[in-house]
mmCIF file as gemmi writes it, N, C-alpha and C atoms, coordinates in Angstrom:
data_model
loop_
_atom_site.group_PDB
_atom_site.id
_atom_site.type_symbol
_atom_site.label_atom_id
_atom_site.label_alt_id
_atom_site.label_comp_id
_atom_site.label_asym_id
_atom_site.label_entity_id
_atom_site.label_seq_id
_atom_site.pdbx_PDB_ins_code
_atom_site.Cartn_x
_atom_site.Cartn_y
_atom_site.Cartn_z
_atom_site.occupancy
_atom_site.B_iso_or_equiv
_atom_site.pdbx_formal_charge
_atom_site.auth_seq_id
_atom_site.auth_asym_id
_atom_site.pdbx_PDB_model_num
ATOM 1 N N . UNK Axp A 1 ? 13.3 3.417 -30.564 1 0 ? 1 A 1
ATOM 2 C CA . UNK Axp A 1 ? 14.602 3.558 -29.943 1 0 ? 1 A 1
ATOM 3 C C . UNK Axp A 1 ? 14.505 4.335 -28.633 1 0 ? 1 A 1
ATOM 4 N N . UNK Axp A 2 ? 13.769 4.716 -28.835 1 0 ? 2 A 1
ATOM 5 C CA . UNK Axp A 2 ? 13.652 6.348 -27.154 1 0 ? 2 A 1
ATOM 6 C C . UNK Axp A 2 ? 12.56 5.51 -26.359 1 0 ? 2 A 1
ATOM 7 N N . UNK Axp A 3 ? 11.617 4.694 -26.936 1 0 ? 3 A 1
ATOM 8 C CA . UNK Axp A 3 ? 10.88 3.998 -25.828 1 0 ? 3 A 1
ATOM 9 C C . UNK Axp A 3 ? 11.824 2.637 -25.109 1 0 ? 3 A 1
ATOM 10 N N . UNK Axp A 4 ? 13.182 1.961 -25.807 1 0 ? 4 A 1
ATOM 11 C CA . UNK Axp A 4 ? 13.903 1.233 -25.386 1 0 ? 4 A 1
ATOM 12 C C . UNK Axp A 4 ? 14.847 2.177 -24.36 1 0 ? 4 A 1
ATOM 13 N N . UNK Axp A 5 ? 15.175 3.138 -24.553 1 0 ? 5 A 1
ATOM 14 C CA . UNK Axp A 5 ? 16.143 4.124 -23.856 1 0 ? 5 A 1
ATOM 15 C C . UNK Axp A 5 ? 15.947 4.237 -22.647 1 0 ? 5 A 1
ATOM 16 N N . UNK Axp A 6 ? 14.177 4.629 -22.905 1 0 ? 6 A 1
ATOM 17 C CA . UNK Axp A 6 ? 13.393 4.903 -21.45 1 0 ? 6 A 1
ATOM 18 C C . UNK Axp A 6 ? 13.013 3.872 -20.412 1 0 ? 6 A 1
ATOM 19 N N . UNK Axp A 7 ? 13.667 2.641 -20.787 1 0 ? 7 A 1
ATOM 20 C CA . UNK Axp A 7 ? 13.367 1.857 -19.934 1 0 ? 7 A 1
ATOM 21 C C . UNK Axp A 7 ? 13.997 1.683 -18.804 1 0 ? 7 A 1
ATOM 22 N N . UNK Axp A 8 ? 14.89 1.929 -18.812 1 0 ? 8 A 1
ATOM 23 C CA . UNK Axp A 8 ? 16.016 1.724 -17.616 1 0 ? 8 A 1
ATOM 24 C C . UNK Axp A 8 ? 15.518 2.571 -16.905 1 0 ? 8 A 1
ATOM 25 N N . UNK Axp A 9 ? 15.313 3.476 -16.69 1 0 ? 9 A 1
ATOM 26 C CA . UNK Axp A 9 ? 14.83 5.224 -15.886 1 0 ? 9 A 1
ATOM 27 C C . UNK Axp A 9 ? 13.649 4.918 -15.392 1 0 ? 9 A 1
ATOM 28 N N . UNK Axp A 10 ? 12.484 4.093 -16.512 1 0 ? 10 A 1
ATOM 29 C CA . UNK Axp A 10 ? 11.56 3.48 -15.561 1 0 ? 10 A 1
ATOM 30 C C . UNK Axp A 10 ? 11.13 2.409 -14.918 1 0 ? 10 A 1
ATOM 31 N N . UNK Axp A 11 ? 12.233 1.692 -14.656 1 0 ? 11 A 1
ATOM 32 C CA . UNK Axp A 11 ? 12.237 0.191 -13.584 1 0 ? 11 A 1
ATOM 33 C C . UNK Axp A 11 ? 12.923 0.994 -12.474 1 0 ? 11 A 1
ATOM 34 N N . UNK Axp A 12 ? 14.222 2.265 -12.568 1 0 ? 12 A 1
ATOM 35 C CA . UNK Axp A 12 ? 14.41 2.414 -11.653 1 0 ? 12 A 1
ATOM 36 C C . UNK Axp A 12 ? 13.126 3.28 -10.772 1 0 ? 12 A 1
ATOM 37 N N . UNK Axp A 13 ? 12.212 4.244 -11.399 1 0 ? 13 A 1
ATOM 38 C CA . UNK Axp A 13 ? 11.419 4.78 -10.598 1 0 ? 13 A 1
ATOM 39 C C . UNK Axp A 13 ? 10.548 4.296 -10.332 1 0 ? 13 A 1
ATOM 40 N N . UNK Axp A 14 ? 9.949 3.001 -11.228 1 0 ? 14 A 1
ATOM 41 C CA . UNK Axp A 14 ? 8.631 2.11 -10.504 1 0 ? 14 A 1
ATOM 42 C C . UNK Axp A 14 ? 9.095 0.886 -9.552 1 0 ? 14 A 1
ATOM 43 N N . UNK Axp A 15 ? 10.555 1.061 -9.556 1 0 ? 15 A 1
ATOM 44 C CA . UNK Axp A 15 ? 11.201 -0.432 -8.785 1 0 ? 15 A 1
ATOM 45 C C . UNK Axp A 15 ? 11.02 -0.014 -7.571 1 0 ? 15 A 1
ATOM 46 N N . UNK Axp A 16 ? 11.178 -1.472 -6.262 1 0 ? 16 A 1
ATOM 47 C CA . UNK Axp A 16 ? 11.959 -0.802 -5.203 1 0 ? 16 A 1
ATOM 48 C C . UNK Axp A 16 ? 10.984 -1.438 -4.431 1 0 ? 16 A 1
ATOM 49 N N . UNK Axp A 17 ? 10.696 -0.571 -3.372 1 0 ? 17 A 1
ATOM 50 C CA . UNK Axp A 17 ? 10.8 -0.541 -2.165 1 0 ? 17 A 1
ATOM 51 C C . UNK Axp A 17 ? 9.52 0.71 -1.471 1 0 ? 17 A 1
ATOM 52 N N . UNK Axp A 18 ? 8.008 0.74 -0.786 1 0 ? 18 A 1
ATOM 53 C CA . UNK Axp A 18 ? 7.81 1.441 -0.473 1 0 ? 18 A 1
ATOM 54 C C . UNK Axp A 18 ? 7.787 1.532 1.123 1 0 ? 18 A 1
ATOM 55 N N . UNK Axp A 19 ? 7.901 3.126 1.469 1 0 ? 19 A 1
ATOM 56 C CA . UNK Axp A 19 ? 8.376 2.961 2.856 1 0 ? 19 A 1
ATOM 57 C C . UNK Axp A 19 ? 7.35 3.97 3.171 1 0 ? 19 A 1
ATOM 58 N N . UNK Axp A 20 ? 7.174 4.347 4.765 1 0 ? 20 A 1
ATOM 59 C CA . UNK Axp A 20 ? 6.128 5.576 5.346 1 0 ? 20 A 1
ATOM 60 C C . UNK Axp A 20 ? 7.497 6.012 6.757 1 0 ? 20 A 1
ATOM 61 N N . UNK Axp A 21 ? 6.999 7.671 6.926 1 0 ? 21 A 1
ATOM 62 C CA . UNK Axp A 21 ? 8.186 7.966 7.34 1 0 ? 21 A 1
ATOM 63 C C . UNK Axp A 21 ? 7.471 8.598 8.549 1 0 ? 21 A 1
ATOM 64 N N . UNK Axp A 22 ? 7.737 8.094 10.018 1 0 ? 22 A 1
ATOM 65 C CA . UNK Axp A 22 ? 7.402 8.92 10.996 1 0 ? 22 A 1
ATOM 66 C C . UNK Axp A 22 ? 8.523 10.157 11.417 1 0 ? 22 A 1
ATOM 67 N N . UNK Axp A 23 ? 9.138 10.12 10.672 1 0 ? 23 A 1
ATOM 68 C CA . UNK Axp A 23 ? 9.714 11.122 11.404 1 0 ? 23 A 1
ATOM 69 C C . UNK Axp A 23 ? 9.861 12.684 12.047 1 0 ? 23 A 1
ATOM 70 N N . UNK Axp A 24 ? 10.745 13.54 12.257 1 0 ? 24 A 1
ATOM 71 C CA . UNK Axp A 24 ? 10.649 14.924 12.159 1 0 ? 24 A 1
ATOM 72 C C . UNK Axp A 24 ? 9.565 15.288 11.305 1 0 ? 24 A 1
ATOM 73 N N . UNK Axp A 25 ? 9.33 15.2 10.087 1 0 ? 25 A 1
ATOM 74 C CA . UNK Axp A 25 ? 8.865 15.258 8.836 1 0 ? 25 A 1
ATOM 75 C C . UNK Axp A 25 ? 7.388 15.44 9.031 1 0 ? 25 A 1
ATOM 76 N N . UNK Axp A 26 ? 7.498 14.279 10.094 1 0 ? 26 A 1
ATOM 77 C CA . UNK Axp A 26 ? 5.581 14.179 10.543 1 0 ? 26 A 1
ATOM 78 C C . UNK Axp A 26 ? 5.097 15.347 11.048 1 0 ? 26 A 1
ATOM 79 N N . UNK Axp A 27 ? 4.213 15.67 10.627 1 0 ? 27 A 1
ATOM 80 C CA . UNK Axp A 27 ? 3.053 16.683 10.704 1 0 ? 27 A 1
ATOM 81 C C . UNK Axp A 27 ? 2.136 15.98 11.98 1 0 ? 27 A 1
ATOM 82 N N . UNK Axp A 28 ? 2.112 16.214 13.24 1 0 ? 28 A 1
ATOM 83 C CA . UNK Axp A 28 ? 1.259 15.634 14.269 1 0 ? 28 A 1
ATOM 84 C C . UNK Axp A 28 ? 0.677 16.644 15.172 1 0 ? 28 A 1
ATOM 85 N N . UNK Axp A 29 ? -0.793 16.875 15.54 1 0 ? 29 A 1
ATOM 86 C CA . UNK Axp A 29 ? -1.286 17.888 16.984 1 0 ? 29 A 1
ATOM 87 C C . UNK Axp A 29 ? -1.61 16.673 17.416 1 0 ? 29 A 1
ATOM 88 N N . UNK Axp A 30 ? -1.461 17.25 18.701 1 0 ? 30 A 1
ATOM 89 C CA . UNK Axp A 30 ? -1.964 16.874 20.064 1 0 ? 30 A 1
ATOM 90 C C . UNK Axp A 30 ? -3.001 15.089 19.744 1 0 ? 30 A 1
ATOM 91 N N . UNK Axp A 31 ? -2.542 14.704 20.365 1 0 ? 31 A 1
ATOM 92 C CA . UNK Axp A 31 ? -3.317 13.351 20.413 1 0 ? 31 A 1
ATOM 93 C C . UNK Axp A 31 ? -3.114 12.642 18.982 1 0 ? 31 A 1
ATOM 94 N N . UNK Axp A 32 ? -2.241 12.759 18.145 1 0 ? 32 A 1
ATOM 95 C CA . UNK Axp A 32 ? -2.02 12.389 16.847 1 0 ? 32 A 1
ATOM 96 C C . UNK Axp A 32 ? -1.082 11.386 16.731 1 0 ? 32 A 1
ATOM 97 N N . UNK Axp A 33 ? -0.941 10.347 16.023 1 0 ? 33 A 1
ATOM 98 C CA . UNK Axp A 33 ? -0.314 8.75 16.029 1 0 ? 33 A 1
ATOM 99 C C . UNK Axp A 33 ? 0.265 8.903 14.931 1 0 ? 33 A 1
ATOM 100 N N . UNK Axp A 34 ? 1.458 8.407 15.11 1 0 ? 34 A 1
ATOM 101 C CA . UNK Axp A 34 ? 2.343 8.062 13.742 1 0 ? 34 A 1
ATOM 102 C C . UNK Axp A 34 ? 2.526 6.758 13.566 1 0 ? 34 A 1
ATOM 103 N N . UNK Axp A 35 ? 2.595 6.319 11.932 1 0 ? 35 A 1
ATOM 104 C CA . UNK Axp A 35 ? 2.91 4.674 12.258 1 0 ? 35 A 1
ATOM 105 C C . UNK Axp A 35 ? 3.813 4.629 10.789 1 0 ? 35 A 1
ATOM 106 N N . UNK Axp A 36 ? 4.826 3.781 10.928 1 0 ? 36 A 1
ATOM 107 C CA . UNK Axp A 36 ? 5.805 3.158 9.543 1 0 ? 36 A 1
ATOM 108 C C . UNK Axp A 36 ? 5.277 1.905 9.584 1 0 ? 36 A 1
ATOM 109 N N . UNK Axp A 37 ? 5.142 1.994 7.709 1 0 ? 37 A 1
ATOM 110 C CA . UNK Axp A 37 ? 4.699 0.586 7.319 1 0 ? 37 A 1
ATOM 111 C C . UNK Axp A 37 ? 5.595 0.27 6.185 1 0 ? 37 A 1
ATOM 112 N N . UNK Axp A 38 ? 6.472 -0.872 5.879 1 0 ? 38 A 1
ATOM 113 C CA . UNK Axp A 38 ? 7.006 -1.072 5.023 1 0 ? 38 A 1
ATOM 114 C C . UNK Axp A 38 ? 6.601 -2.298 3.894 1 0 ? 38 A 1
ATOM 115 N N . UNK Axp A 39 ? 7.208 -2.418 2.873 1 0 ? 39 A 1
ATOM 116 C CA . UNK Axp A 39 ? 6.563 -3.891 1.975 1 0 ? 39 A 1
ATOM 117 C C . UNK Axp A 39 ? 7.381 -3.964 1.064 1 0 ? 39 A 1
ATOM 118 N N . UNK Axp A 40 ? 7.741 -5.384 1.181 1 0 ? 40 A 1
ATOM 119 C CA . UNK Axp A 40 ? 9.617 -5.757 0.419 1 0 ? 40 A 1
ATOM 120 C C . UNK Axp A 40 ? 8.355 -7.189 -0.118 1 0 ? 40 A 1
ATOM 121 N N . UNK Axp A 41 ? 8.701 -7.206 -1.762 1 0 ? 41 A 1
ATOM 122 C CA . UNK Axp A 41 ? 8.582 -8.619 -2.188 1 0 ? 41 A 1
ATOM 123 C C . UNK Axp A 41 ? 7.128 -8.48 -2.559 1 0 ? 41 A 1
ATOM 124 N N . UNK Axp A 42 ? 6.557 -9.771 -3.386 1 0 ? 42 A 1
ATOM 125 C CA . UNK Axp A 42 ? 5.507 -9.358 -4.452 1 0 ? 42 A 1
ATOM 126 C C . UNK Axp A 42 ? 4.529 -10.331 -3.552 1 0 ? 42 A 1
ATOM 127 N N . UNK Axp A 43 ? 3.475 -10.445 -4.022 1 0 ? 43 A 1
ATOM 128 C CA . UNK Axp A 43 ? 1.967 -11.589 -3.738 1 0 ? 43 A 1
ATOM 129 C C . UNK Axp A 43 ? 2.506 -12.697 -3.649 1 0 ? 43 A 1
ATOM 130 N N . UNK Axp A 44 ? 2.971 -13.288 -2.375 1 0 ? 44 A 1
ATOM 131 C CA . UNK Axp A 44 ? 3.224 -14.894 -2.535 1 0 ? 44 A 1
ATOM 132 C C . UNK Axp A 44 ? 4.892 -14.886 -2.643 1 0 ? 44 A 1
ATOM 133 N N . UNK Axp A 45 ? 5.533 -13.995 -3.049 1 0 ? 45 A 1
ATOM 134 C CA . UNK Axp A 45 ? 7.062 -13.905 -3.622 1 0 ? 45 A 1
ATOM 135 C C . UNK Axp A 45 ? 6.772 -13.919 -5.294 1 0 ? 45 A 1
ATOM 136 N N . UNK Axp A 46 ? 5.898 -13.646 -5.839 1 0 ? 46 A 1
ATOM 137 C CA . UNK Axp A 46 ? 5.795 -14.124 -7.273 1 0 ? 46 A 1
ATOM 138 C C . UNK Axp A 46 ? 5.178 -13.105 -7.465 1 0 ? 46 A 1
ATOM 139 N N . UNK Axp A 47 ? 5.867 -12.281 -8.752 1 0 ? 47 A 1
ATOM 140 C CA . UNK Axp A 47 ? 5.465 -11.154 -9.527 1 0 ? 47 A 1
ATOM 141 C C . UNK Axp A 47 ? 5.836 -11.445 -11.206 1 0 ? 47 A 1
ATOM 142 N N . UNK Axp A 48 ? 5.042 -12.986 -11.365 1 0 ? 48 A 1
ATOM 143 C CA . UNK Axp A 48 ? 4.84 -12.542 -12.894 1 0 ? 48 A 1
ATOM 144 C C . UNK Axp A 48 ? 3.244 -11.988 -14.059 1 0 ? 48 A 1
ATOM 145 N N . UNK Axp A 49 ? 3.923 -11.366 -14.709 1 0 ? 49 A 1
ATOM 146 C CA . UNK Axp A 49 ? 2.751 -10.536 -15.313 1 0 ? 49 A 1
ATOM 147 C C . UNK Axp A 49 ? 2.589 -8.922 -14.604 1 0 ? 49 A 1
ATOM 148 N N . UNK Axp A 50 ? 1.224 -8.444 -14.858 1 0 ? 50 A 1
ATOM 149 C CA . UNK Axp A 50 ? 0.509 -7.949 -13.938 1 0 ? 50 A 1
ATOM 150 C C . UNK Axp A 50 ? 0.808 -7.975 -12.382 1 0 ? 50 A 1
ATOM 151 N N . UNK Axp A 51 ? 0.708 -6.924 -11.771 1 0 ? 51 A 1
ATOM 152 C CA . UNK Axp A 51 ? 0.527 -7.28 -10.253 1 0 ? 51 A 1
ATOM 153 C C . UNK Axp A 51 ? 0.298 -6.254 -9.592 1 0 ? 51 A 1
ATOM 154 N N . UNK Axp A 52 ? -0.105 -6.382 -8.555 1 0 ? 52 A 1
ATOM 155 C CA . UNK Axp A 52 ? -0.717 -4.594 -8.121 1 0 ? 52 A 1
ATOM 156 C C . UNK Axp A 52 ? -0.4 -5.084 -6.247 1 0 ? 52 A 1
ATOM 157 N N . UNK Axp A 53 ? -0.396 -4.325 -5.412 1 0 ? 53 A 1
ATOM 158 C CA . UNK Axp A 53 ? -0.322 -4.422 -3.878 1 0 ? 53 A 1
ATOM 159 C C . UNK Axp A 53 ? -0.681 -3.297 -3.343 1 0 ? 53 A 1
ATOM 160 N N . UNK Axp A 54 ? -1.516 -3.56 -2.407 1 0 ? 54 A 1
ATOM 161 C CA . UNK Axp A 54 ? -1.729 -2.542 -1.226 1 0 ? 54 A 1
ATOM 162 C C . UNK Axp A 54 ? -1.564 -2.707 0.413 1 0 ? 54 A 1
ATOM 163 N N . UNK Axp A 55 ? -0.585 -1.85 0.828 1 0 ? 55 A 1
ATOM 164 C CA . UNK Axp A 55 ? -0.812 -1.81 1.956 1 0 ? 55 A 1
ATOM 165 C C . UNK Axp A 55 ? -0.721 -0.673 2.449 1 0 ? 55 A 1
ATOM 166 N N . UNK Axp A 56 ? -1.725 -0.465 3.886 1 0 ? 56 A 1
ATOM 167 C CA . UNK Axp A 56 ? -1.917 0.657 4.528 1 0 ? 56 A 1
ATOM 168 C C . UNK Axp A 56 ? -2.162 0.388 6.117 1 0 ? 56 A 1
ATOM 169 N N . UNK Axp A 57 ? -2.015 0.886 6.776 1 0 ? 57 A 1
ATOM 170 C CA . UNK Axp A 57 ? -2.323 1.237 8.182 1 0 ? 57 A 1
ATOM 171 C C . UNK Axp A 57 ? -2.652 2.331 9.068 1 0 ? 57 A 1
ATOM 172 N N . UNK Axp A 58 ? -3.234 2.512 9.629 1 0 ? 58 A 1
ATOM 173 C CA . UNK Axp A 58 ? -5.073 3.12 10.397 1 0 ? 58 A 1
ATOM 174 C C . UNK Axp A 58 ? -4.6 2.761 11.762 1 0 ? 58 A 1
ATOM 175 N N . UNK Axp A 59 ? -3.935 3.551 12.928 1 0 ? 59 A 1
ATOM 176 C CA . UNK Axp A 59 ? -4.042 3.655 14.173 1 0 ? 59 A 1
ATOM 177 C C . UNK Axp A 59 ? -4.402 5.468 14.526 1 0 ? 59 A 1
ATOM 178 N N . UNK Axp A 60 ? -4.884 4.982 16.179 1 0 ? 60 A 1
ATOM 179 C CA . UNK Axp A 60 ? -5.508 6.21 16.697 1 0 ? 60 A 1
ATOM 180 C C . UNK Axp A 60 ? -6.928 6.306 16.661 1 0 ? 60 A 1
ATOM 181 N N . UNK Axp A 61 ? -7.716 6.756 17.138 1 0 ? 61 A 1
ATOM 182 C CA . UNK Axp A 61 ? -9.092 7.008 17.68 1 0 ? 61 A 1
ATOM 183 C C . UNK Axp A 61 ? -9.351 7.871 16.691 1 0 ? 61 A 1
ATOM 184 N N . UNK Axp A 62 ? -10.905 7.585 16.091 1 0 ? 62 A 1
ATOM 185 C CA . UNK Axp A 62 ? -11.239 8.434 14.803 1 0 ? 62 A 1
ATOM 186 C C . UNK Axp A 62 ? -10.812 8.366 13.553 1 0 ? 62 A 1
ATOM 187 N N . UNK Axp A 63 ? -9.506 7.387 13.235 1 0 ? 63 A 1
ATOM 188 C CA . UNK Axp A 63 ? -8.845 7.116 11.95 1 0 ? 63 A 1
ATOM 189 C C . UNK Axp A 63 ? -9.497 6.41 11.256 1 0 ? 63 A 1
ATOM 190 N N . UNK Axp A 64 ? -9.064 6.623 9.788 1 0 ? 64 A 1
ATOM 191 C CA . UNK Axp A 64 ? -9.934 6.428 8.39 1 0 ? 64 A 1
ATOM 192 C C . UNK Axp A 64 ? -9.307 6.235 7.571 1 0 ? 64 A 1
ATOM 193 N N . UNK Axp A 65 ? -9.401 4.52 7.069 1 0 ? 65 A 1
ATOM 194 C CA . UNK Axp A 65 ? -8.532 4.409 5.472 1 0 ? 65 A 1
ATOM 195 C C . UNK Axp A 65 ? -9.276 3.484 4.471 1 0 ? 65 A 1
ATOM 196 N N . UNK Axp A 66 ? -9.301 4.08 3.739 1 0 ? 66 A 1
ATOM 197 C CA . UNK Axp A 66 ? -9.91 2.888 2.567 1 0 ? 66 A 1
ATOM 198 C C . UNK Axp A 66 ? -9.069 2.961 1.448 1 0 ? 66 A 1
ATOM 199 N N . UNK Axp A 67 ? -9.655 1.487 0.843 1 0 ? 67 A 1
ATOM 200 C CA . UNK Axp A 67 ? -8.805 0.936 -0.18 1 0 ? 67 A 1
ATOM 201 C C . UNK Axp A 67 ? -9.601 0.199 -0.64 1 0 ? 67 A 1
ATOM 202 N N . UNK Axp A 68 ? -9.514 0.281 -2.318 1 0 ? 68 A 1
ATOM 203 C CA . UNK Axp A 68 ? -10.715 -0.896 -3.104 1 0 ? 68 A 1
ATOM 204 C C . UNK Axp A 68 ? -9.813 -0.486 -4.415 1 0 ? 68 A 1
ATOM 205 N N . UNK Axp A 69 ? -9.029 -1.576 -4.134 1 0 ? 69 A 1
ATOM 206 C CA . UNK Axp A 69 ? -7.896 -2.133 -5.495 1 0 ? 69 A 1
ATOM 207 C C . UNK Axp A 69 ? -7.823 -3.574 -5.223 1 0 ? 69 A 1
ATOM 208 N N . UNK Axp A 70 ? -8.403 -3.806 -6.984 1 0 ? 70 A 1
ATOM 209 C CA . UNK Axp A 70 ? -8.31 -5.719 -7.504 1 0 ? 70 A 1
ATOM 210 C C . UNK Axp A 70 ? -7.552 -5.532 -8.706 1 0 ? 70 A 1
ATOM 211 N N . UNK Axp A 71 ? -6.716 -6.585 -8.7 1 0 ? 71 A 1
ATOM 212 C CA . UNK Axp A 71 ? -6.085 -6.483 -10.057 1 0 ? 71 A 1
ATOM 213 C C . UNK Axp A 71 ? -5.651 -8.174 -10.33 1 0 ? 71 A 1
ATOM 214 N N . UNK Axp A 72 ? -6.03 -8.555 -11.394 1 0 ? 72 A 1
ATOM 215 C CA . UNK Axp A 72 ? -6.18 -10.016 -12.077 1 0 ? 72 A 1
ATOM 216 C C . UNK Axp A 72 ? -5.105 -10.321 -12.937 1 0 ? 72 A 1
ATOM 217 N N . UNK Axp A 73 ? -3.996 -11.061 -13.414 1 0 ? 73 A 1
ATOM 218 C CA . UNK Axp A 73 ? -3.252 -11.702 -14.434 1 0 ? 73 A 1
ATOM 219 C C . UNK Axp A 73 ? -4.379 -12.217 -15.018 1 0 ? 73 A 1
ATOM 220 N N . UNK Axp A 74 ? -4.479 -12.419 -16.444 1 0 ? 74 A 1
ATOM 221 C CA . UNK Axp A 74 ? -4.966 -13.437 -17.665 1 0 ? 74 A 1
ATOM 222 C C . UNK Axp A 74 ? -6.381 -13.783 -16.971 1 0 ? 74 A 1
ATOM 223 N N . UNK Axp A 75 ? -6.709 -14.676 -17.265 1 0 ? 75 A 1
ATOM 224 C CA . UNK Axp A 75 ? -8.413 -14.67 -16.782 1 0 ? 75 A 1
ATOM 225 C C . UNK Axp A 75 ? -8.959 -15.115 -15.376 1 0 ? 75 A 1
ATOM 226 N N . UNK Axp A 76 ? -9.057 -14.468 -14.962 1 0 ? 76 A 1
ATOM 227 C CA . UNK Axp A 76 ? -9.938 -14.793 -12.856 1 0 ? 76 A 1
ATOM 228 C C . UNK Axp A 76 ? -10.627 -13.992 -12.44 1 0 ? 76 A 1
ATOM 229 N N . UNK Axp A 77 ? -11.032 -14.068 -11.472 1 0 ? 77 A 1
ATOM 230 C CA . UNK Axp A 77 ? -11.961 -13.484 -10.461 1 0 ? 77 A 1
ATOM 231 C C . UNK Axp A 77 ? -11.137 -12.617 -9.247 1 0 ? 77 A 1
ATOM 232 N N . UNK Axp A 78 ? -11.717 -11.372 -9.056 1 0 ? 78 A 1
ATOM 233 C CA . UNK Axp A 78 ? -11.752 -10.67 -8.36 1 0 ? 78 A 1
ATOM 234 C C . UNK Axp A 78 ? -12.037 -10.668 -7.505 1 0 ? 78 A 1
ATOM 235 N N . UNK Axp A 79 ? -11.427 -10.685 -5.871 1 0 ? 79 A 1
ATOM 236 C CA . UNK Axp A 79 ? -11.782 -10.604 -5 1 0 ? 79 A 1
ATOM 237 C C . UNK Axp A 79 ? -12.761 -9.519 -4.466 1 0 ? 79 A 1
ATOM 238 N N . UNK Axp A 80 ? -13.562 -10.015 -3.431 1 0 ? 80 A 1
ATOM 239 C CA . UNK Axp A 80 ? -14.577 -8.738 -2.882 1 0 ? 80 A 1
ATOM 240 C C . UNK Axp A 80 ? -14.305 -7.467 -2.868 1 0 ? 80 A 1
ATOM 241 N N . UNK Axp A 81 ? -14.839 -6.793 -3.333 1 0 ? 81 A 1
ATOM 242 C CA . UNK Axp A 81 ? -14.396 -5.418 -3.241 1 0 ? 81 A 1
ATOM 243 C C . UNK Axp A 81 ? -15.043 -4.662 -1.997 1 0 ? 81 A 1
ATOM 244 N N . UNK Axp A 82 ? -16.35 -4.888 -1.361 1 0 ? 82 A 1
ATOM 245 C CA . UNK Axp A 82 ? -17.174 -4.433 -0.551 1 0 ? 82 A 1
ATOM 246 C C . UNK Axp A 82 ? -17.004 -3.773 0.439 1 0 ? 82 A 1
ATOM 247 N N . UNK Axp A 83 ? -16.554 -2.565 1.421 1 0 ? 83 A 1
ATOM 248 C CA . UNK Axp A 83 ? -16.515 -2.097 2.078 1 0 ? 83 A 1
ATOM 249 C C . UNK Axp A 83 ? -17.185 -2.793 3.572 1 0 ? 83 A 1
ATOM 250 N N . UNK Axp A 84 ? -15.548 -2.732 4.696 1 0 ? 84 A 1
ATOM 251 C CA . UNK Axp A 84 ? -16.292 -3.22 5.962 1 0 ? 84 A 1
ATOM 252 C C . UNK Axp A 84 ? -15.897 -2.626 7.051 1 0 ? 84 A 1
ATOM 253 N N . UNK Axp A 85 ? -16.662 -2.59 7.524 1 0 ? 85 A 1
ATOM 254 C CA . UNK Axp A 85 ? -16.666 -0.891 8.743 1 0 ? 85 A 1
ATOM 255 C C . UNK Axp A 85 ? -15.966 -2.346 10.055 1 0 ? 85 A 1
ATOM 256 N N . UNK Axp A 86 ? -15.204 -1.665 10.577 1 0 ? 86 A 1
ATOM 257 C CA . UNK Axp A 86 ? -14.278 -2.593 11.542 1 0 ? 86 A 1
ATOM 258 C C . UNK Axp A 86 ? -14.375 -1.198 12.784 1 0 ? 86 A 1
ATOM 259 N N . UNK Axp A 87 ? -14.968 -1.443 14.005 1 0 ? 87 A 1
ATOM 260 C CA . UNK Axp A 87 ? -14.67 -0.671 15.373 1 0 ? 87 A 1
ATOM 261 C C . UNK Axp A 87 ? -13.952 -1.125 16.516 1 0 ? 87 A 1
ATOM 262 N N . UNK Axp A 88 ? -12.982 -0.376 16.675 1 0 ? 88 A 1
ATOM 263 C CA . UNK Axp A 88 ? -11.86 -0.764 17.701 1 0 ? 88 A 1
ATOM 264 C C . UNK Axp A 88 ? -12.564 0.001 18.817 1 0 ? 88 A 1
ATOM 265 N N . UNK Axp A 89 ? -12.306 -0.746 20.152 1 0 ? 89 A 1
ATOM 266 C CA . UNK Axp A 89 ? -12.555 -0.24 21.237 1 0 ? 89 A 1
ATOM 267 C C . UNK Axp A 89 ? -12.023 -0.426 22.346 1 0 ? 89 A 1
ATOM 268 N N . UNK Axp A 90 ? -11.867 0.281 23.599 1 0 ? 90 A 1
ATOM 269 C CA . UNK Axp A 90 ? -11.161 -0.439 24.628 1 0 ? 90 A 1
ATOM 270 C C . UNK Axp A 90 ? -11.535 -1.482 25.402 1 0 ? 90 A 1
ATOM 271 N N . UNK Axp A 91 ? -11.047 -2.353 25.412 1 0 ? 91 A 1
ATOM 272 C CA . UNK Axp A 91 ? -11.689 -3.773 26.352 1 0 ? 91 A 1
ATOM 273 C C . UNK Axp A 91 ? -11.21 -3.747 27.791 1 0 ? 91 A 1
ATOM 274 N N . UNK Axp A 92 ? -10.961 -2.697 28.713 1 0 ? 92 A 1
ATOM 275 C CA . UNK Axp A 92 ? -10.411 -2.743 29.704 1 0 ? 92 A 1
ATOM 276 C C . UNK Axp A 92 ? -10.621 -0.945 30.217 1 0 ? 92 A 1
C-alpha cells in the first residue's frame, strides 16, 4: 500500500524536464564560458521500457566532459563505449 502511495511523488521527481542554468547563479573567473543545455522528449520520441539519456556540453579552451552511459531494453547490443579525444582549434 505505501509502495502504491509513493508513486505519485516519484514520477513527479523523476518526471520532467532537465535544464542547465547560466545565470546570476553561475560561478565564472575571468575567461570562463557559460552554456544552457536543455532536453524535452525521449530516444526517437519513444520511451517504452527502460531508457536512459545523456546530454552534456563542453565550450571554452581547456574544457572537459565525459560520459560512458549505455543502457539496453530486453535483449541488444550496446553501443561503443570507447573514449574519443576530439581537439578544437582556431582555423583563422
Amino acid at each position: 500500500m505505501a509502495a502504491a502511495a509513493s508513486l505519485p511523488l516519484a514520477v513527479a521527481l523523476f518526471g520532467g524536464v532537465a535544464h542547465a542554468d547560466n545565470g546570476a547563479g553561475a560561478f565564472a573567473n575571468d575567461d570562463s564560458h557559460s552554456a544552457v543545455v536543455g532536453q524535452l522528449g525521449g530516444v526517437g520520441d519513444d520511451n517504452f521500457g527502460n531508457n536512459a539519456q545523456t546530454q552534456q556540453v563542453n565550450n571554452g579552451d581547456g574544457g572537459y566532459n565525459e560520459s560512458n552511459t549505455a543502457n539496453v531494453q530486453g535483449f541488444g547490443n550496446t553501443v561503443d563505449q570507447s573514449d574519443t579525444v576530439i581537439a578544437f582549434t582556431n582555423i583563422w
